[in-house]
C-alpha positions in Angstrom: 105.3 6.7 -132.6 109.2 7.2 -132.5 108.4 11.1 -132.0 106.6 10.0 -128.7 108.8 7.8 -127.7 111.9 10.3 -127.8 109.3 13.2 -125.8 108.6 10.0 -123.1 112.6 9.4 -122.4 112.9 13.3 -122.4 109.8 13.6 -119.8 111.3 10.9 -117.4 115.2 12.4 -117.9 113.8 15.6 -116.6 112.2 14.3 -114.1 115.5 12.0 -113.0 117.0 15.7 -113.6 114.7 17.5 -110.8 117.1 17.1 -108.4 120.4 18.0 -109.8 118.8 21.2 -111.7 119.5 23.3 -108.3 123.4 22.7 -109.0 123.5 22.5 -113.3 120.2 23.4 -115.7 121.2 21.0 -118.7 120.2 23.0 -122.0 120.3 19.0 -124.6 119.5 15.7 -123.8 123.6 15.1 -124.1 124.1 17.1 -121.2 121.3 15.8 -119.4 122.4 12.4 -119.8 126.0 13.5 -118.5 123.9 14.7 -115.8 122.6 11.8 -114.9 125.7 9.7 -115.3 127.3 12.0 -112.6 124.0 11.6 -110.2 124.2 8.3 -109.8 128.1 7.7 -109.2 127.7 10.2 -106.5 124.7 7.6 -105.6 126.9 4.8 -105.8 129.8 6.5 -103.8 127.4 7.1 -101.3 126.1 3.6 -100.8 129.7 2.2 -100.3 130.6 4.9 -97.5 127.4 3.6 -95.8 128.0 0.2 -96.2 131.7 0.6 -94.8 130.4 2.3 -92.0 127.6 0.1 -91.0 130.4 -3.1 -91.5 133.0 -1.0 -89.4 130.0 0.0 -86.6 128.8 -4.0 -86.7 132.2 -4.7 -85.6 132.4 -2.5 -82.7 128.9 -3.6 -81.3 130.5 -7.0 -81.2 133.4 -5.5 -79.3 130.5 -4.2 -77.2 129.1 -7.3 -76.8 131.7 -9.2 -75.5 132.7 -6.5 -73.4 129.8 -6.4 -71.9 129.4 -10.3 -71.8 132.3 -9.6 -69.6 131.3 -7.3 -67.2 128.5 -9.3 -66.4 130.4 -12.3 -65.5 132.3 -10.1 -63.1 129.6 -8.7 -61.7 128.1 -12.0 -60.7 131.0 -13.2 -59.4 131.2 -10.0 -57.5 127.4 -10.6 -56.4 127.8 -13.8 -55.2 130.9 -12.4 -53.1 129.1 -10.0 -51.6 126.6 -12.2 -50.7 128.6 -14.7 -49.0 130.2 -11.4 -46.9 126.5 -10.4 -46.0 126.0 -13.7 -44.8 129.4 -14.1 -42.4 128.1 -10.0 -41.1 124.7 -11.4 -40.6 126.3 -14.2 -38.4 128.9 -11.9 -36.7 125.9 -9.1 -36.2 123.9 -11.9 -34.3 127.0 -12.9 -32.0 127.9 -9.1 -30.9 124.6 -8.8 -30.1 124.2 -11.6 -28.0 127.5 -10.7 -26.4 126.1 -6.8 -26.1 122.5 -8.3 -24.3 124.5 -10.2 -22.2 127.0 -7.4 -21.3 124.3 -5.0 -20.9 122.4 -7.3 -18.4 120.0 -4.6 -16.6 121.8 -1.8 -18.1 119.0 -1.8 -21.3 115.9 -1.7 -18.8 117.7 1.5 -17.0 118.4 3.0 -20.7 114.7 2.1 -22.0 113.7 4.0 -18.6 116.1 7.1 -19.3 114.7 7.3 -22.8 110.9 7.1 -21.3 111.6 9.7 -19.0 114.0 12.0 -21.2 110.7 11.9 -23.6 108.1 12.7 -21.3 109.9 14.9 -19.2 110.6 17.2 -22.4 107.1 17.5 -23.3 105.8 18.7 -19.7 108.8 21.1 -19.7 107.6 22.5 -23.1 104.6 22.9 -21.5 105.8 24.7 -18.1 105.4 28.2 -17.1 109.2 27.5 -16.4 110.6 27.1 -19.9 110.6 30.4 -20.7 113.6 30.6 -18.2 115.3 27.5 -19.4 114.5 26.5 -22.9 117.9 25.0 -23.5 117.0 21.7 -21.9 114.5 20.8 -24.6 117.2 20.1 -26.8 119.3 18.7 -24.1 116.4 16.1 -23.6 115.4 15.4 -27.4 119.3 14.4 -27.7 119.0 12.2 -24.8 115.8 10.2 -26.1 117.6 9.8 -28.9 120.9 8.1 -27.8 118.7 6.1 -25.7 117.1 4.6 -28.3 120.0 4.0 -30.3 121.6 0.4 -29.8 125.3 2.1 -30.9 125.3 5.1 -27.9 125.5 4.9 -24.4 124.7 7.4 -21.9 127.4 9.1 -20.1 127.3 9.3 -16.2 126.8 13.3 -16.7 124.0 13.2 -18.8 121.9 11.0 -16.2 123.1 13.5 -13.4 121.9 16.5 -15.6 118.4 14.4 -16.4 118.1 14.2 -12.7 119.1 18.0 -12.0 116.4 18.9 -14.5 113.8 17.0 -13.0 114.4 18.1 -9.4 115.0 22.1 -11.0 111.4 21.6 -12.2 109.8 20.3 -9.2 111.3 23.4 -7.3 110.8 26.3 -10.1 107.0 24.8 -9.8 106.9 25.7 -5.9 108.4 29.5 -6.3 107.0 33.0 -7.0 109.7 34.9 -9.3 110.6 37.4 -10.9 111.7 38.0 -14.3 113.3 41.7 -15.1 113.1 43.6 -18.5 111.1 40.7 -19.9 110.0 40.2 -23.6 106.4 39.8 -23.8 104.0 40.6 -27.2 101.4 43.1 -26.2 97.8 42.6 -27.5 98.2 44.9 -30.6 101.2 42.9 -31.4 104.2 44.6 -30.6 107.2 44.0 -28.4 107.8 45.2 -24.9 110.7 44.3 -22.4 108.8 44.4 -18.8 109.0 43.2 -15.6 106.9 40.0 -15.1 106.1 37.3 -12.1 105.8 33.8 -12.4 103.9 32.1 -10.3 105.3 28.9 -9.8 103.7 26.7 -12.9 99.8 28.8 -12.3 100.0 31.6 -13.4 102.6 34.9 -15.3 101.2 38.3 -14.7 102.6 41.5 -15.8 101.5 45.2 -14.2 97.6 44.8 -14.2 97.4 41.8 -16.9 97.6 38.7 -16.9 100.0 36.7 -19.4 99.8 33.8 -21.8 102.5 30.9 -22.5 102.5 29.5 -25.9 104.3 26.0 -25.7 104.8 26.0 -29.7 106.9 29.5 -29.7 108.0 29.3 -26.2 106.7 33.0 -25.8 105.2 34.7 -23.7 102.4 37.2 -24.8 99.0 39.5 -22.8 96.1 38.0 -23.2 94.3 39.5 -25.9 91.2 40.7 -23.0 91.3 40.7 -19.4 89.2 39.7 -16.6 86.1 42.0 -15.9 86.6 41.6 -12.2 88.8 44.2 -11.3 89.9 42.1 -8.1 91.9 39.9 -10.7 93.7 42.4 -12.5 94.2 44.3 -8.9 95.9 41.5 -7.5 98.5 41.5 -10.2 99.6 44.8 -9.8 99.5 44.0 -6.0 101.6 41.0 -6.5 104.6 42.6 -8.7 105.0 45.1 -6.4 105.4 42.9 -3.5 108.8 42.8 -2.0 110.6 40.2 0.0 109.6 39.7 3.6 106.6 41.3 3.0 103.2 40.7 4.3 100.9 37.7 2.5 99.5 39.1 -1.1 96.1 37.6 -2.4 96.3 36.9 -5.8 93.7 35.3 -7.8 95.6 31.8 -8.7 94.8 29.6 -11.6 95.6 26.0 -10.5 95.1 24.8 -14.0 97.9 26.9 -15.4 94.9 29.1 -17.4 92.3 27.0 -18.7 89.9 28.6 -15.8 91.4 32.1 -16.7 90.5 31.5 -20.1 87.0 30.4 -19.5 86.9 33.5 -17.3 88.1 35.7 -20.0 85.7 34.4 -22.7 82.7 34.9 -20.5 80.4 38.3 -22.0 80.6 41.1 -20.0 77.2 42.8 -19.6 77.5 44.8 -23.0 77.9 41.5 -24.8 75.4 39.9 -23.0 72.7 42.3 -23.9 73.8 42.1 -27.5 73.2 38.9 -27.9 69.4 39.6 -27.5 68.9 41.9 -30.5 66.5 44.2 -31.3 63.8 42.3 -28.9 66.3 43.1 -26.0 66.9 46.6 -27.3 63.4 47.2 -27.0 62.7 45.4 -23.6 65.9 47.7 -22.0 63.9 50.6 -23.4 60.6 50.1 -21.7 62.1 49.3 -18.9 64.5 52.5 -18.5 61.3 54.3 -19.5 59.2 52.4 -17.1 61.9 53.3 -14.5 62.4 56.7 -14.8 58.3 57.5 -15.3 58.0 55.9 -11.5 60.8 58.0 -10.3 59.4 61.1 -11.5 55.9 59.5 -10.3 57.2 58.9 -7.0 59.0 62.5 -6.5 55.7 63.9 -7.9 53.8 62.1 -5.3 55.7 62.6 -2.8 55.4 66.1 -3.1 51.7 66.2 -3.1 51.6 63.9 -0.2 53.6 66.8 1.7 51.5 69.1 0.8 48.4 67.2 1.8 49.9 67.2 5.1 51.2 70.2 5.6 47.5 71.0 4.3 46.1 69.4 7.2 47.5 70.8 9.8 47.3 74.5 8.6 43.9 76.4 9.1 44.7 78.4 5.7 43.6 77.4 2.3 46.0 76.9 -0.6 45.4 76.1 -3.7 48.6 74.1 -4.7 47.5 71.2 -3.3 44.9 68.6 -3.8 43.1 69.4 -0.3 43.2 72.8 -0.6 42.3 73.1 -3.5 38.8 70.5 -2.2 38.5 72.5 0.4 38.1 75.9 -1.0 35.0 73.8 -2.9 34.3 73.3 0.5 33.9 77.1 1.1 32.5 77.9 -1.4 29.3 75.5 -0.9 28.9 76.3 2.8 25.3 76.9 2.2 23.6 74.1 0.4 22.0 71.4 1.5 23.9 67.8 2.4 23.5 66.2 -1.0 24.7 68.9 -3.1 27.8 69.9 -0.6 28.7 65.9 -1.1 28.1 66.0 -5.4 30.5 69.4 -5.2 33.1 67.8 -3.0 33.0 64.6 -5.3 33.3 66.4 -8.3 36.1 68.0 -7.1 37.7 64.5 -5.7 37.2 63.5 -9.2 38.9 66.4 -10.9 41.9 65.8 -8.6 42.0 62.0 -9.0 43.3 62.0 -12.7 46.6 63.9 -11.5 47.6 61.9 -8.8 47.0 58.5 -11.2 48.8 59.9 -14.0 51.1 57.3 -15.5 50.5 54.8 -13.0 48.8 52.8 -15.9 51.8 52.8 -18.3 54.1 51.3 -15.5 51.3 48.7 -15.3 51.3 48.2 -19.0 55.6 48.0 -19.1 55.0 45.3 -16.3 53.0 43.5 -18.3 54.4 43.6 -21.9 58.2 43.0 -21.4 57.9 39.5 -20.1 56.0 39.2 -23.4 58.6 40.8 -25.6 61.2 38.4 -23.5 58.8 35.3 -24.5 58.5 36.7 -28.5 62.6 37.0 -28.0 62.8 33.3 -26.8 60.4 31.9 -30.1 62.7 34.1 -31.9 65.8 32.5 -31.0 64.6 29.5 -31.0 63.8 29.6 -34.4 66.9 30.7 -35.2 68.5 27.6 -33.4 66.0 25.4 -35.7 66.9 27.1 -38.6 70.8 26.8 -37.8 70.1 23.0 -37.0 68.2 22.6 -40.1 71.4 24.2 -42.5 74.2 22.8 -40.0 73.3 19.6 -38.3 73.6 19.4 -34.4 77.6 18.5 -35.2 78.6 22.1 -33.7 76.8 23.7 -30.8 78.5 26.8 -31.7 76.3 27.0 -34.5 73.4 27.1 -32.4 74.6 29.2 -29.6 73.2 32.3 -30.9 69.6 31.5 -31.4 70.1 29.9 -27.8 71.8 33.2 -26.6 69.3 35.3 -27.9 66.3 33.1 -26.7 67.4 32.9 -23.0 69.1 36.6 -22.8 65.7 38.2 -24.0 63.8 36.1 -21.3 66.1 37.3 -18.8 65.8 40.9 -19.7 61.9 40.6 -19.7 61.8 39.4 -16.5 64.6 41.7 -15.2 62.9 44.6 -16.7 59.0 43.3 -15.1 60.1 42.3 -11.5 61.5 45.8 -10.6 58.5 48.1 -12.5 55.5 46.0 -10.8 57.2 46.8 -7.6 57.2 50.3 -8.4 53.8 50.1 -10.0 52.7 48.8 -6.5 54.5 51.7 -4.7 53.5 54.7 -6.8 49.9 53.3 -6.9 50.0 52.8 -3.0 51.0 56.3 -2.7 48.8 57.6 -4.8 46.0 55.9 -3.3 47.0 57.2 0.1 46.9 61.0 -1.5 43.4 60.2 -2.8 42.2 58.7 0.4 42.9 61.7 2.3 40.7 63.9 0.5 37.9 60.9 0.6 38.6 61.1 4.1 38.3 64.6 4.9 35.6 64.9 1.7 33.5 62.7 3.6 34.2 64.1 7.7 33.2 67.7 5.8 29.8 66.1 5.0 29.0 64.3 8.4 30.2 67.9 9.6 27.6 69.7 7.7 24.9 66.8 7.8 25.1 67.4 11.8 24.9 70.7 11.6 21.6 70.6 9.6 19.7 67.9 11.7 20.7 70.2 15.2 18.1 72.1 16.2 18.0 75.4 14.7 20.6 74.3 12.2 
């Protein structure tokens, strides 16, 4: 038992020891014991130099305290001061203002005026044609609004005179047709050219053959990115830069809505576009009817040609066979010998042969006639189902959305009946001339038979 004992004091000495064995290994249970002796004065030492800094630090956190304690009372005091002076300013801000109403008297209904007019003035200069000769009084304005405003400026006698030269500058730049040399303007791929331009009082800026655009954000001025179809437009732009002084009146189409027309104008589709927007349907409808158109033109030449030589025909005594007549009446000729009946068979037969040529392709320009109002009407169900389909996904919020099917439906009835009008007329003309061809040789078919019927009820016939 006293064996143990001694191992149990040695277990928990070397475990006290853990610590210090990084400095000293201790090789007996004296020098262990030494060991620990040392250990714990250096604990001890340790605990006192805490304590004496934790007793020195309590006293300066009481020196803290009451130094702040202090501060605080000062700062009161200093708050109520303070308070007391923003009470005497609140009284003396009331009096001078009283004093400054009644000093201004009228004056503050002239200056709320100024600053109305400063205000609104700069935005419909900022908006002129004419500030892209004079975009310093924008800021000359902006400063003005501002002082009017303010209860601490005044404005001087100048600056109302120059408010007043503005307005009346404006009123006369608006009446007058000038022009600005070497110019900067943005083209319409985006680069920078220095031209001569005109300015047309508040309407319109035009350069050689284009017309201009103002942007009121960037004060610039830049082509519009497409032009007018109508060449009278761009014409008169060119017509009005080179205009000199004293000369005679230019026209010149005017914008009085400083280009919201000329912008409507310039969005409207040209033809192209226009026939676009019907698809394929109106692809197909503009091929029948250029087909349609050039079959009765070469129906009508062909025609026309026979129906000369018809008439030539009838007033020659000689037989030729390059014609529809001729070439009946050399079956004519040829059959002088039988009998009534059989002369008129031969001479019908031979109307019959010559009939086909002079109708040939008459019935396709009847057909065309006929099927491109159709394909305009299958166009209009297919745009329209396009527009159902686009109010279906969309809503009706946008019409844009549904301008397309719309386009398409009404531009492919359009075509169909653009393309049907012009080839019934010309179905009606190269029918009536071919009819006239074929009644000829009824006509003479049918004086050859009274002819030869005569002759064979005469007497001795």
């Amino acid at each position: 038992m006293k064996n143990y004992r001694i191992l149990s004091l040695a277990a928990l000495a070397t475990i006290i020891a853990t610590p210090l064995q990084a400095q000293d290994e201790a090789t007996s249970l004296a020098e262990l014991l030494s060991l620990v002796e040392q250990g714990r004065a250096r604990d001890n030492q340790e605990e006192t130099q805490r304590i004496a800094e934790f007793e020195s630090n309590n006293a300066d956190q009481a020196q803290l305290l009451d130094d702040s304690l202090t501060q605080k009372a000062n700062e009161e005091a200093r708050s109520t001061r303070l308070e007391t002076t923003f009470e005497d300013n609140e009284l003396l801000i009331t009096d001078v203002t009283a004093q400054l109403d009644v000093r201004l008297g009228s004056l503050r209904e002239l200056f709320g005026v100024l600053q109305q007019v400063a205000g609104d003035a700069r935005g419909l200069f900022e908006a002129s044609l004419t500030n892209i000769e004079y975009p310093e009084r924008s800021q000359f304005l902006t400063d003005l609004a501002a002082k009017m405003g303010s209860s601490s400026q005044l404005a001087s006698v100048e600056e109302i005179e120059r408010l007043w030269f503005e307005l009346q500058r404006e009123a006369t730049e608006l009446g007058r047709v000038k022009r600005l040399p070497d110019f900067e303007i943005i083209t319409a791929d985006g680069n920078i050219s220095n031209e001569d331009i005109v300015r047309i009082g508040g309407f319109n800026i035009v350069a050689d053959g284009r017309y201009l655009a103002h942007n009121p954000e960037t004060n610039s001025v830049a082509e519009l990115q497409r032009q007018p179809e109508q060449g009278r437009f761009v014409g008169s732009t060119s017509a009005l830069l080179a205009a000199q002084p004293g000369d005679s009146v230019v026209q010149f189409g005017l914008d009085p809505t400083s280009g919201q027309i000329l912008g409507l104008l310039v969005e409207t589709p040209n033809l192209l576009e226009r026939i676009n927007q019907g698809g394929i349907v109106g692809y197909v409808i503009i091929t029948l009817g250029t087909f349609g158109v050039l079959l009765s033109v070469f129906l009508l030449v062909t025609l026309g040609i026979a129906g000369f030589k018809v008439n030539r025909q009838l007033k020659s005594e000689t037989l030729d066979s390059g014609n529809a007549l001729g070439r009946v009446l050399q079956v004519y000729e040829s059959n002088k010998q039988v009998d009534t009946e059989t002369l008129e068979l031969k001479l019908g037969e031979a109307i019959l042969k010559e009939t086909p040529k002079l109708q040939r392709g008459i019935l396709i320009i009847k057909v065309i006639s006929v099927v491109a109002p159709l394909m305009g009407l299958l166009g209009t169900v297919t745009g329209m189902i396009n527009t159902f389909q686009a109010i279906t996904l969309f809503g009706t919020g946008d019409p844009r959305m549904m301008a397309g099917g719309i386009s398409q439906a009404l531009v492919t009835t359009v075509l169909g009946l653009t393309v049907a009008i012009p080839t019934v007329l010309l179905h009606t003309v190269v029918q009536g001339r071919s009819r006239r061809v074929i009644q000829i040789l009824q006509e003479q078919s049918a004086g050859i038979v009274a002819e030869q019927s005569e002759k064979t009820a005469a007497p001795g016939g």
